[in-house]
VMD Tcl script that builds the backbone (N, CA, C; Angstrom):
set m [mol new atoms 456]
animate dup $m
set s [atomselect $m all]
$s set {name element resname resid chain x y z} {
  {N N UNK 1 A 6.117 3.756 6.140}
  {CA C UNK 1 A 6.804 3.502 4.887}
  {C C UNK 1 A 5.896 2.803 3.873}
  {N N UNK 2 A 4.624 2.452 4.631}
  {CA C UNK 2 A 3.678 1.522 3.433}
  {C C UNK 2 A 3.202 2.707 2.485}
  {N N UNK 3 A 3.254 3.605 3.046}
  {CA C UNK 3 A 2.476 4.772 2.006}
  {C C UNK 3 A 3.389 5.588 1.415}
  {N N UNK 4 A 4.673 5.690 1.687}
  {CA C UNK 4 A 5.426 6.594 1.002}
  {C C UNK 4 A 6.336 6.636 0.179}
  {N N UNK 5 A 7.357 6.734 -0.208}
  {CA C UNK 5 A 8.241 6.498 -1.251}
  {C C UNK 5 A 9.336 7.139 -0.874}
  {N N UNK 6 A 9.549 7.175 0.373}
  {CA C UNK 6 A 11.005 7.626 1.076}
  {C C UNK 6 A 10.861 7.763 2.183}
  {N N UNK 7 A 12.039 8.146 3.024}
  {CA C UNK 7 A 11.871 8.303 4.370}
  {C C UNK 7 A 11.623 9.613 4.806}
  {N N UNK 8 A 11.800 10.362 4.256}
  {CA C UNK 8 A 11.550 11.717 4.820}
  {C C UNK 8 A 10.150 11.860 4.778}
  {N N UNK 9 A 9.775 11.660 3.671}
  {CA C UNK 9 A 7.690 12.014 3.506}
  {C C UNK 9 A 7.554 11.042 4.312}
  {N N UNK 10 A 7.823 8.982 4.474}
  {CA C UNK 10 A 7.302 8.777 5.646}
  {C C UNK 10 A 7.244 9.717 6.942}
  {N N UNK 11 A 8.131 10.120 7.449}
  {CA C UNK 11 A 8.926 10.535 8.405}
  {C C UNK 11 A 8.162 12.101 8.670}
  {N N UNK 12 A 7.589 12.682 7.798}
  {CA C UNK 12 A 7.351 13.770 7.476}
  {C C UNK 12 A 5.102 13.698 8.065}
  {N N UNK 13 A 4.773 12.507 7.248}
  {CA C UNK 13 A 3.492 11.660 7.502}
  {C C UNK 13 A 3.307 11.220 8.721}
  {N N UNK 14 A 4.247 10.570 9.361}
  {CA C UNK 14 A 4.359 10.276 10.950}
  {C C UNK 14 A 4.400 11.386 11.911}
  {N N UNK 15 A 5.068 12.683 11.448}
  {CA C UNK 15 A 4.569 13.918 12.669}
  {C C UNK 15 A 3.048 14.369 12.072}
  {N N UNK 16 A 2.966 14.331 11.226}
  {CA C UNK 16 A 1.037 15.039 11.001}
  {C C UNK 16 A 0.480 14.140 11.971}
  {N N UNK 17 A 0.280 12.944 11.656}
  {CA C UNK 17 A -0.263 11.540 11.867}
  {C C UNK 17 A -0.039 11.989 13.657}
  {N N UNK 18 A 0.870 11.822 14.257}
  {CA C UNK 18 A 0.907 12.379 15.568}
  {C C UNK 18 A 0.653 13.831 16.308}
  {N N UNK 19 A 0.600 14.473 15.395}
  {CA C UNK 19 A 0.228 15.887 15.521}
  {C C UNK 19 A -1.653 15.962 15.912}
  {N N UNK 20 A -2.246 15.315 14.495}
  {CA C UNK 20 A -3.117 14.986 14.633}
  {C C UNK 20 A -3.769 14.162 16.156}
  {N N UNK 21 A -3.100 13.323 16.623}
  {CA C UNK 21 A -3.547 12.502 17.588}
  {C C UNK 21 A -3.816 13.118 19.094}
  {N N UNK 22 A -2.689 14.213 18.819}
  {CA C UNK 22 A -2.569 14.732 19.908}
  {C C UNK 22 A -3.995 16.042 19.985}
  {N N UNK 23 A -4.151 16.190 19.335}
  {CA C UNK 23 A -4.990 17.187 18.947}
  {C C UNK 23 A -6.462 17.023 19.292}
  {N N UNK 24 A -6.447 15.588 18.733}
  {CA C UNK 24 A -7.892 14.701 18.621}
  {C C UNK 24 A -7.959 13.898 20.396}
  {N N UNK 25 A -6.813 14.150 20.940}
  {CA C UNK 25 A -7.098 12.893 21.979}
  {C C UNK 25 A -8.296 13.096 23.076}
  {N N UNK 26 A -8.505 14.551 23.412}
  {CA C UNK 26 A -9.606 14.240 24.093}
  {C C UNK 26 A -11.017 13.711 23.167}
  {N N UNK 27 A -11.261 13.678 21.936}
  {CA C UNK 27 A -12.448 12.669 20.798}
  {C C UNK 27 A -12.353 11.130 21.321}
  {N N UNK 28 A -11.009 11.154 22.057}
  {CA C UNK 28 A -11.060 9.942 22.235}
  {C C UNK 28 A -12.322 8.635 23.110}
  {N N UNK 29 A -13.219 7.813 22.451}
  {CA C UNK 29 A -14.047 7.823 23.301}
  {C C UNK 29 A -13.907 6.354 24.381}
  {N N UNK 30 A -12.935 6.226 24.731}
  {CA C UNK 30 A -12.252 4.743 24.607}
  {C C UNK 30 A -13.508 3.092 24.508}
  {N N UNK 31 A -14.063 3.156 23.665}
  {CA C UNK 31 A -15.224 2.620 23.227}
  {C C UNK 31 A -14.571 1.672 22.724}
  {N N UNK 32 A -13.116 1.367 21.935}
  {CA C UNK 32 A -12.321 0.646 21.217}
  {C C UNK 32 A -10.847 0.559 21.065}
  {N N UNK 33 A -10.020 0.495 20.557}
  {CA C UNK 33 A -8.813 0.170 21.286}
  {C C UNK 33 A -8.207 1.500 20.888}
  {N N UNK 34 A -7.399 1.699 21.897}
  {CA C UNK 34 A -6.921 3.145 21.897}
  {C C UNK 34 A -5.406 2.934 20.637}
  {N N UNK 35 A -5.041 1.924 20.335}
  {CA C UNK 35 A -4.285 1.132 19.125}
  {C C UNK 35 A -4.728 1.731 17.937}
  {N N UNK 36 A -6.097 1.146 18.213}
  {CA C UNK 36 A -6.597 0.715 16.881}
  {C C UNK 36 A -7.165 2.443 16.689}
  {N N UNK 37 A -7.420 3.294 17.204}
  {CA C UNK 37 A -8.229 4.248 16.920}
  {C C UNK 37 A -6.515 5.361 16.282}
  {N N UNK 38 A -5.547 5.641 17.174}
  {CA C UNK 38 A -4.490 5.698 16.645}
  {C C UNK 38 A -3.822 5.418 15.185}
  {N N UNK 39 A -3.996 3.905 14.937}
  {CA C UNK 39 A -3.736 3.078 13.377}
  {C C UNK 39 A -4.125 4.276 12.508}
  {N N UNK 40 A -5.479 3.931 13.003}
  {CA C UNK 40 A -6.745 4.468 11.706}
  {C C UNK 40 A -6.584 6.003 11.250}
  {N N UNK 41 A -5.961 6.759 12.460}
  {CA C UNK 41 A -5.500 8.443 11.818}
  {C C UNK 41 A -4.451 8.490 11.558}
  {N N UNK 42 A -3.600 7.132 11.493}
  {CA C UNK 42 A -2.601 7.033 10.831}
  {C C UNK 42 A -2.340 7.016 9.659}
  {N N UNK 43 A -3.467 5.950 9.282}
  {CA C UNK 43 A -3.522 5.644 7.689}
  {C C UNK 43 A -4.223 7.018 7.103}
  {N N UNK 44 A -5.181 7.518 7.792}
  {CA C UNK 44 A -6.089 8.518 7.436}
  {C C UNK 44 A -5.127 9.884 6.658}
  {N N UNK 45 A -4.230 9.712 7.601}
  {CA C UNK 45 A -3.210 11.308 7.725}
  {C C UNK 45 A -2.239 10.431 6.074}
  {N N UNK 46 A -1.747 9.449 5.589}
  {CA C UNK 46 A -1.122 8.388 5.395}
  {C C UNK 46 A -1.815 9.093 3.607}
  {N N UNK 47 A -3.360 8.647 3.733}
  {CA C UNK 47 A -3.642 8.410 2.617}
  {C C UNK 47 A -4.262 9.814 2.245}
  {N N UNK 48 A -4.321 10.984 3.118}
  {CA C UNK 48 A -4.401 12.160 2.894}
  {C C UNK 48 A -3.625 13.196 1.979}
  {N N UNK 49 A -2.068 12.296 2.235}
  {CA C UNK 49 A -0.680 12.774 1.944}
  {C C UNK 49 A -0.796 12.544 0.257}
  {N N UNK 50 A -1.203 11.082 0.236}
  {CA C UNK 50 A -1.482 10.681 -1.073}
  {C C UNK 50 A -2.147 11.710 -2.185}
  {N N UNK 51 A -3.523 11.932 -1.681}
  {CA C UNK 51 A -4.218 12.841 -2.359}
  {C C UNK 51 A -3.428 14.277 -2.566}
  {N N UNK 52 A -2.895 14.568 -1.467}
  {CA C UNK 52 A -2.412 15.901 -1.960}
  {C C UNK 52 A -0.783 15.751 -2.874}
  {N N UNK 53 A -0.315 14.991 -2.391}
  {CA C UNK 53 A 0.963 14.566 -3.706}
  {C C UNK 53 A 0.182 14.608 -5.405}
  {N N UNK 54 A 1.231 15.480 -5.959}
  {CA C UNK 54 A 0.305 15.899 -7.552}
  {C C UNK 54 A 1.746 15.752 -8.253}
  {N N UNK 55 A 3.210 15.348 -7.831}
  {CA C UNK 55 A 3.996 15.119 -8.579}
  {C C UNK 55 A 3.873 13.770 -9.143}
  {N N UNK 56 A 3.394 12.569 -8.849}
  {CA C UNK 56 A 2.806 11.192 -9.792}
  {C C UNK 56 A 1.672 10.885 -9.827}
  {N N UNK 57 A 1.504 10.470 -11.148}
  {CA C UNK 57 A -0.057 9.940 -11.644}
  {C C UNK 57 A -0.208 8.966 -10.271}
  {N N UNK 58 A -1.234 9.026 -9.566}
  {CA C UNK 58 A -1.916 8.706 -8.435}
  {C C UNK 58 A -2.429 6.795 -9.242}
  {N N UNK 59 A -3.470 7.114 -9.903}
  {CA C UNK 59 A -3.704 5.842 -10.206}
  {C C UNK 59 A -4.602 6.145 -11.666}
  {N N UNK 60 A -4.502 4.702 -12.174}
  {CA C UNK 60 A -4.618 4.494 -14.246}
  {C C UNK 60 A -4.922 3.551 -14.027}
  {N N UNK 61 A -5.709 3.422 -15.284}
  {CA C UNK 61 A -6.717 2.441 -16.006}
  {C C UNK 61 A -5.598 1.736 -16.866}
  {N N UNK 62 A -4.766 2.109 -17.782}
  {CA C UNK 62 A -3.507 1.923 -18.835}
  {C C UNK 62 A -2.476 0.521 -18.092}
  {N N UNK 63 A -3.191 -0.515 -18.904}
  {CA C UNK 63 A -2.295 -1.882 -18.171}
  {C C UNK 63 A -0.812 -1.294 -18.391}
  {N N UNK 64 A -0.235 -0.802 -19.451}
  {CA C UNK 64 A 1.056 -0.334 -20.094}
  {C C UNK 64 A 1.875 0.276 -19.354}
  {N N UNK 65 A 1.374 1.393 -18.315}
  {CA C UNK 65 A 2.117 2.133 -17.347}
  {C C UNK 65 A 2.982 1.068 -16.412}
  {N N UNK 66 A 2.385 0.946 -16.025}
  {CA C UNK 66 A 3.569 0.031 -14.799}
  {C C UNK 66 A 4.165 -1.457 -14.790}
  {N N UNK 67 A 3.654 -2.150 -16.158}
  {CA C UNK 67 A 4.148 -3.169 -16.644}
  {C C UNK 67 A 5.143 -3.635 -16.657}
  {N N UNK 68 A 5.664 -4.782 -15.605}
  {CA C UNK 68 A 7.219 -4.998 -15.492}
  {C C UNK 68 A 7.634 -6.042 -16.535}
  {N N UNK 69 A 6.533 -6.508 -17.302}
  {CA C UNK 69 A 7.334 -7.564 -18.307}
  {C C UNK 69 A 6.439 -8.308 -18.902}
  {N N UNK 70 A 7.147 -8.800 -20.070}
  {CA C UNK 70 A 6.136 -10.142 -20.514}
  {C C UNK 70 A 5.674 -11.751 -20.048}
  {N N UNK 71 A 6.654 -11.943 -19.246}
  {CA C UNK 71 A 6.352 -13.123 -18.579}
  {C C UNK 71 A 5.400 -13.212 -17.688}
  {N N UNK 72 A 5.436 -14.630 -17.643}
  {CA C UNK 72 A 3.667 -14.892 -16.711}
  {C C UNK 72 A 4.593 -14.509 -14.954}
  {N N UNK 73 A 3.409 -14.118 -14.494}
  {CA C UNK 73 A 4.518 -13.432 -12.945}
  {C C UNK 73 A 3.710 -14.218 -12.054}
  {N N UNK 74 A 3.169 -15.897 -11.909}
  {CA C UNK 74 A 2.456 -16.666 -11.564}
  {C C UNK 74 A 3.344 -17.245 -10.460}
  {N N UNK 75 A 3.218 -16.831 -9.141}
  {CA C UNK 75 A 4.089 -17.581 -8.401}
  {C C UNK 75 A 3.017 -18.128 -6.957}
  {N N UNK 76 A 3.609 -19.413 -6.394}
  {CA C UNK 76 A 2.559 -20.277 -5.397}
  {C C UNK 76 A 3.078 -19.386 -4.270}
  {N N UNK 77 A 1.838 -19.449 -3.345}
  {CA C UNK 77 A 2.405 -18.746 -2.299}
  {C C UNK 77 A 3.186 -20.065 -1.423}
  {N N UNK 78 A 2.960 -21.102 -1.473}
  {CA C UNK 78 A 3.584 -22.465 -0.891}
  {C C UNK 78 A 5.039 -21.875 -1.390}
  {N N UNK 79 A 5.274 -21.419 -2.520}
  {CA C UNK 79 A 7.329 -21.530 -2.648}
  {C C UNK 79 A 7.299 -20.145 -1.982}
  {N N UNK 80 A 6.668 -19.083 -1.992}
  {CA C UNK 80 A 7.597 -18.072 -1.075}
  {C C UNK 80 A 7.450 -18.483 0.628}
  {N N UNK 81 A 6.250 -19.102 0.918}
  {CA C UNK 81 A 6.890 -19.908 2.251}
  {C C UNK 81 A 7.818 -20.761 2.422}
  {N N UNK 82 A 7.805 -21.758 1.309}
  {CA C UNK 82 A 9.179 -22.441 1.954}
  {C C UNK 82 A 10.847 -21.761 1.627}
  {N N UNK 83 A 10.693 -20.523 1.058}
  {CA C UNK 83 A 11.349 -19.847 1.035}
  {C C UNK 83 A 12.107 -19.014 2.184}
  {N N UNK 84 A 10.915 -19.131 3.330}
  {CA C UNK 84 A 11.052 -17.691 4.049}
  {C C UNK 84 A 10.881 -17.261 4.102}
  {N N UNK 85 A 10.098 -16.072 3.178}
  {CA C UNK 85 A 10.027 -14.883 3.223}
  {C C UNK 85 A 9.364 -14.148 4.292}
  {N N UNK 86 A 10.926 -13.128 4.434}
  {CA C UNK 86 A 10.796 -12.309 5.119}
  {C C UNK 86 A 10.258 -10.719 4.972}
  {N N UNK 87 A 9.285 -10.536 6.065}
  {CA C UNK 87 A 8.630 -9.246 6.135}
  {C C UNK 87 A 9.403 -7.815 5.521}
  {N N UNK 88 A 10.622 -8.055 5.782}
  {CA C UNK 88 A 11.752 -6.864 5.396}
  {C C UNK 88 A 11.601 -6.628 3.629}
  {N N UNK 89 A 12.146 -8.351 3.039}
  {CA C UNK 89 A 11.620 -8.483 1.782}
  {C C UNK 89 A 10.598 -7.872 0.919}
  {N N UNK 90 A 9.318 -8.424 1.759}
  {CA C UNK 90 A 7.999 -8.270 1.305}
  {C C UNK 90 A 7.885 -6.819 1.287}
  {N N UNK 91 A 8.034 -5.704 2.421}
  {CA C UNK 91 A 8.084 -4.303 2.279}
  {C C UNK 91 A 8.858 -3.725 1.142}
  {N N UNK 92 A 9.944 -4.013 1.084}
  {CA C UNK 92 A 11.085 -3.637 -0.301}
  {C C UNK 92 A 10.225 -3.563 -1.263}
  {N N UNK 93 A 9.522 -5.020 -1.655}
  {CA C UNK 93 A 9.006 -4.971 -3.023}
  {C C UNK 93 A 7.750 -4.662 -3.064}
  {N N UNK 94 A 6.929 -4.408 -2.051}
  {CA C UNK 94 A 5.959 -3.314 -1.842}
  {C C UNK 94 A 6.269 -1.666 -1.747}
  {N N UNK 95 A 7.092 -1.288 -0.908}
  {CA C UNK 95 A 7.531 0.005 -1.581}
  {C C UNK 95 A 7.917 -0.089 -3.021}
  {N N UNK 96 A 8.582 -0.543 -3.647}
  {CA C UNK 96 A 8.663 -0.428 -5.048}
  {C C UNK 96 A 7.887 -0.655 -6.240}
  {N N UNK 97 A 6.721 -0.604 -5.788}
  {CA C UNK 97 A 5.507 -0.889 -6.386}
  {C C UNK 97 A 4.992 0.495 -6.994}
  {N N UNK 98 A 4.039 1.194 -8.073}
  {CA C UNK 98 A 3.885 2.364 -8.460}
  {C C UNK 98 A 2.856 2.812 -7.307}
  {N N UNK 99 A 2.826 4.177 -7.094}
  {CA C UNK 99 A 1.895 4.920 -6.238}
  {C C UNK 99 A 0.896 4.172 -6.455}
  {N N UNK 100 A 0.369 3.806 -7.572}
  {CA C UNK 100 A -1.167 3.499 -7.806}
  {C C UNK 100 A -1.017 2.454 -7.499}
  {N N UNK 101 A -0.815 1.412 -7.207}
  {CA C UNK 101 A -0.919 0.032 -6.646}
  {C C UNK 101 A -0.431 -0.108 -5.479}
  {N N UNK 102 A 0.559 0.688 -4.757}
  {CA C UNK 102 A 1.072 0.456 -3.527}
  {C C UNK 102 A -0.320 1.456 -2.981}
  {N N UNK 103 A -1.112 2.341 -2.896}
  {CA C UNK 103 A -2.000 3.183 -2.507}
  {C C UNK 103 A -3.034 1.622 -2.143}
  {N N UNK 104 A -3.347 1.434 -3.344}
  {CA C UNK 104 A -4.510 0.088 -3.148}
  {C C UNK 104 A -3.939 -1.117 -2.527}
  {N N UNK 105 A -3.310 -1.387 -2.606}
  {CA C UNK 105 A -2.495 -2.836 -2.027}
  {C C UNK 105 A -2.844 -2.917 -0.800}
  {N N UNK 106 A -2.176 -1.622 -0.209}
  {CA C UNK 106 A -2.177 -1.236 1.143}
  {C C UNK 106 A -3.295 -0.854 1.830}
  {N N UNK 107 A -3.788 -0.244 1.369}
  {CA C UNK 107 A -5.813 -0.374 1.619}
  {C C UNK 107 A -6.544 -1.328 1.690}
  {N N UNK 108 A -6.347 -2.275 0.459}
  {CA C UNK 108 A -7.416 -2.962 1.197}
  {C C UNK 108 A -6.458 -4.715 1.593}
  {N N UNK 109 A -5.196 -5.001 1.111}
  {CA C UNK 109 A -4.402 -5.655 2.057}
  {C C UNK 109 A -4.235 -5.649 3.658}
  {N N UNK 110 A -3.926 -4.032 3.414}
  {CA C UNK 110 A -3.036 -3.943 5.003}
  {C C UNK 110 A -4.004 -3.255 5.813}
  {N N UNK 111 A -5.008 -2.808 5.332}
  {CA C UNK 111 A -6.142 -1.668 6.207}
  {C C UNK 111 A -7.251 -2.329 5.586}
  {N N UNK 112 A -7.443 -3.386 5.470}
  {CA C UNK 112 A -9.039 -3.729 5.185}
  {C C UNK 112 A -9.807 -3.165 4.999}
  {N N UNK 113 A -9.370 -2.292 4.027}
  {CA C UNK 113 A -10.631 -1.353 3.164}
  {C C UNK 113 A -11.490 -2.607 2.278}
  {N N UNK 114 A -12.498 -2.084 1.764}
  {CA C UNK 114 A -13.482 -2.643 0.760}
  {C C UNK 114 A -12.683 -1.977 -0.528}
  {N N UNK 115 A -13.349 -2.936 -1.628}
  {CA C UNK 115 A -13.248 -1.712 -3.005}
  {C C UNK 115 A -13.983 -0.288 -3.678}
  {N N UNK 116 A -14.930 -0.844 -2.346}
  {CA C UNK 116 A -15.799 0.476 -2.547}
  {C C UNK 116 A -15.280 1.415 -1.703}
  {N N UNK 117 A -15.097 1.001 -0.707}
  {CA C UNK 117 A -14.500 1.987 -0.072}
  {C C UNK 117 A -12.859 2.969 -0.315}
  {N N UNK 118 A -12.738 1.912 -1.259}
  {CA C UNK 118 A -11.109 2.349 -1.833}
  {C C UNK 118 A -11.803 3.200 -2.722}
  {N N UNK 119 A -12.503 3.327 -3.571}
  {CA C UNK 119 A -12.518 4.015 -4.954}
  {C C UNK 119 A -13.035 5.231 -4.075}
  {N N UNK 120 A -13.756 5.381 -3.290}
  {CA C UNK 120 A -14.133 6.831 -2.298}
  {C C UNK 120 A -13.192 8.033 -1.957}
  {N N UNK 121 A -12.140 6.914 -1.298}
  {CA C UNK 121 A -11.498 7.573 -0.527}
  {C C UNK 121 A -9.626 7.813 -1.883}
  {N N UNK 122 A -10.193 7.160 -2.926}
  {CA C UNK 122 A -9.024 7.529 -3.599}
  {C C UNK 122 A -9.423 8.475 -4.967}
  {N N UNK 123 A -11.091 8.558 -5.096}
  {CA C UNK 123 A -11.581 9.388 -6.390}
  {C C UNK 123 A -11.709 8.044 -7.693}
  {N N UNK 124 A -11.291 6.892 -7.650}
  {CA C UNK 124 A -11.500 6.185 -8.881}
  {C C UNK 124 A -13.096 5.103 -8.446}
  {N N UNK 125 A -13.061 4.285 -9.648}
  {CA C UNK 125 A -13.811 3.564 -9.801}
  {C C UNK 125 A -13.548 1.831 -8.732}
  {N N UNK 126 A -14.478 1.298 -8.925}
  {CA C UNK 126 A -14.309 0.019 -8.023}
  {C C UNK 126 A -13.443 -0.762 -8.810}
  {N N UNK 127 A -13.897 -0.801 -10.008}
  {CA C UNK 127 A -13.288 -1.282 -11.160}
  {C C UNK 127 A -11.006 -1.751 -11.615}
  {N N UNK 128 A -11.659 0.112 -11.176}
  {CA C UNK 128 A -9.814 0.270 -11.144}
  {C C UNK 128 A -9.457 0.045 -9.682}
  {N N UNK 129 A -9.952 -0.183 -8.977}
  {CA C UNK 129 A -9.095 -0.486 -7.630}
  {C C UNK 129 A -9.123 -2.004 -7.830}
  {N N UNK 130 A -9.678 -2.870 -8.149}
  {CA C UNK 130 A -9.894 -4.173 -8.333}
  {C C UNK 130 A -8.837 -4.508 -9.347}
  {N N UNK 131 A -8.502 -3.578 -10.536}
  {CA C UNK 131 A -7.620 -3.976 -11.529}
  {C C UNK 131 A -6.284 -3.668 -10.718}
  {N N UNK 132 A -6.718 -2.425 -10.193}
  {CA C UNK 132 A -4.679 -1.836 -9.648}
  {C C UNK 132 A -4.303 -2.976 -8.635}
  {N N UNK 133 A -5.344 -3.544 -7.514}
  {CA C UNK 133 A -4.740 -4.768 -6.743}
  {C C UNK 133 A -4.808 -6.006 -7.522}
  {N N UNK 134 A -5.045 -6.299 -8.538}
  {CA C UNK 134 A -4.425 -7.312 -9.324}
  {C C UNK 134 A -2.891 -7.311 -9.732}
  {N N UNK 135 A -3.206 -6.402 -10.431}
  {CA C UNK 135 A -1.742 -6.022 -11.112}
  {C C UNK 135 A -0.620 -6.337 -10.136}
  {N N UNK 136 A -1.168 -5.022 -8.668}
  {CA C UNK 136 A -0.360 -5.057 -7.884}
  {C C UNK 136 A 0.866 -6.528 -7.564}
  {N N UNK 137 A -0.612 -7.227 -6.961}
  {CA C UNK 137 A -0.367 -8.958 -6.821}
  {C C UNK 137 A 0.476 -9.520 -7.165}
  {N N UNK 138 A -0.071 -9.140 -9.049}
  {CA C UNK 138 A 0.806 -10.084 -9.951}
  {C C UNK 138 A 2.827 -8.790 -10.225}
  {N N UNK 139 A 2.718 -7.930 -10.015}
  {CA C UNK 139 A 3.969 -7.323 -9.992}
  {C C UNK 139 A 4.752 -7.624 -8.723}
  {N N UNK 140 A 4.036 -7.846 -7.377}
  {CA C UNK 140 A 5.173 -8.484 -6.540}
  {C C UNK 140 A 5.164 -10.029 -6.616}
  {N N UNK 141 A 4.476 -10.891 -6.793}
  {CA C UNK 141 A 5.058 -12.160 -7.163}
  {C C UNK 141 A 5.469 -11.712 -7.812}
  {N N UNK 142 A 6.214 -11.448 -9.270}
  {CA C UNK 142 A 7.668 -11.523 -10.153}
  {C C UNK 142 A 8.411 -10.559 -9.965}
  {N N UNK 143 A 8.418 -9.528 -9.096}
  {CA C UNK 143 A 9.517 -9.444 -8.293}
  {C C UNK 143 A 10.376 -9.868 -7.015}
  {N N UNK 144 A 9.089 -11.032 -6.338}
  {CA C UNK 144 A 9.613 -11.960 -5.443}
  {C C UNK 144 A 10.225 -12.602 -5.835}
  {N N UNK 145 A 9.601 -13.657 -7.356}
  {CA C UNK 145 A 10.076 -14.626 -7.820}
  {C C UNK 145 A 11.442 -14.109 -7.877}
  {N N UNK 146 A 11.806 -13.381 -8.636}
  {CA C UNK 146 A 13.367 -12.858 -9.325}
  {C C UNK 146 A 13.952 -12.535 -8.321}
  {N N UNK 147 A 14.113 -12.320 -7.151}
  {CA C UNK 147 A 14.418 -12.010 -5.819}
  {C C UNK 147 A 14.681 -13.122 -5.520}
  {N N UNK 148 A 14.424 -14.215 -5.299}
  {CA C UNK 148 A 14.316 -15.597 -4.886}
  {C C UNK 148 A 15.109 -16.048 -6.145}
  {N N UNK 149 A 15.166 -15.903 -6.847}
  {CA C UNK 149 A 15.509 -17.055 -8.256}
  {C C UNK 149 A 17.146 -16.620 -7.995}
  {N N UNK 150 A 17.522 -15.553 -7.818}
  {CA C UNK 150 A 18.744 -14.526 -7.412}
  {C C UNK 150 A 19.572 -15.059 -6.775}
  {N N UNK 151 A 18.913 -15.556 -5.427}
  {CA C UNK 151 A 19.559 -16.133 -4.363}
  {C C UNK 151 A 20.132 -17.704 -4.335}
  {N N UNK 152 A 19.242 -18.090 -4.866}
  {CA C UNK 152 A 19.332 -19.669 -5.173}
  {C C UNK 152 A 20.895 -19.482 -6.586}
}
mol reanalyze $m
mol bondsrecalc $m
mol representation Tube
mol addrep $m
């Protein structure tokens, strides 16, 4: 669900992703964790899906596109801990993030990509992967914040 924007294309990404594995398993060289080698044609198959999806702009330079507001979206990570926050949360407002920032977020957040290695494997610049995980950043703090401000 980190890469997709519904359940069915997740759902749809998870049989390639296993299709694939099965396919590949004798490559397997067990040199490293049979987990971790799994993960990785996960994300692979994950961020493959990405590239070939041509119904949304993938990723932009244009601060304007995905701009949730004028306010400063400056939040401590100290208040969403003493908050709680929960993982369930944090996914919500990461799926709801635009393709182009949930693509990068998740790269080099959740898959420890580089930025170089992001702009490779996504066709942009280092530049814009560095700007789209900013943005990103700053669009889920103020949708945490307001999530949190909600509850209280």
């Amino acid at each position: 669900m980190r890469y997709a924007n519904d359940r069915d294309s997740a759902e749809e990404v998870l049989q390639e992703g296993f299709i694939k594995i099965f396919d590949k398993l004798e490559a397997f060289n067990y040199k490293g964790s049979f987990e971790g080698w799994m993960r990785r044609i996960m994300a692979n198959t994950a961020i493959d899906s990405i590239r070939k999806s041509k119904k949304d702009p993938l990723l932009t330079d244009n601060d304007e596109d995905f701009k949730l507001g004028a306010e400063d979206p400056v939040v401590i990570d100290e208040e969403l801990e003493s908050l709680g926050l929960k993982a369930e949360i944090a996914m919500e407002a990461i799926n709801n993030l635009s393709p182009a920032y949930k693509a990068v977020f998740n790269l080099y957040v959740l898959e420890d990509y580089t930025h170089k290695e992001i702009a490779e494997i996504l066709g942009i610049s280092e530049g814009t992967s560095k700007s789209n995980l900013s943005k990103a950043k700053l669009n889920l703090q103020k949708v945490l914040k307001e999530k949190f401000m909600n509850i209280e």
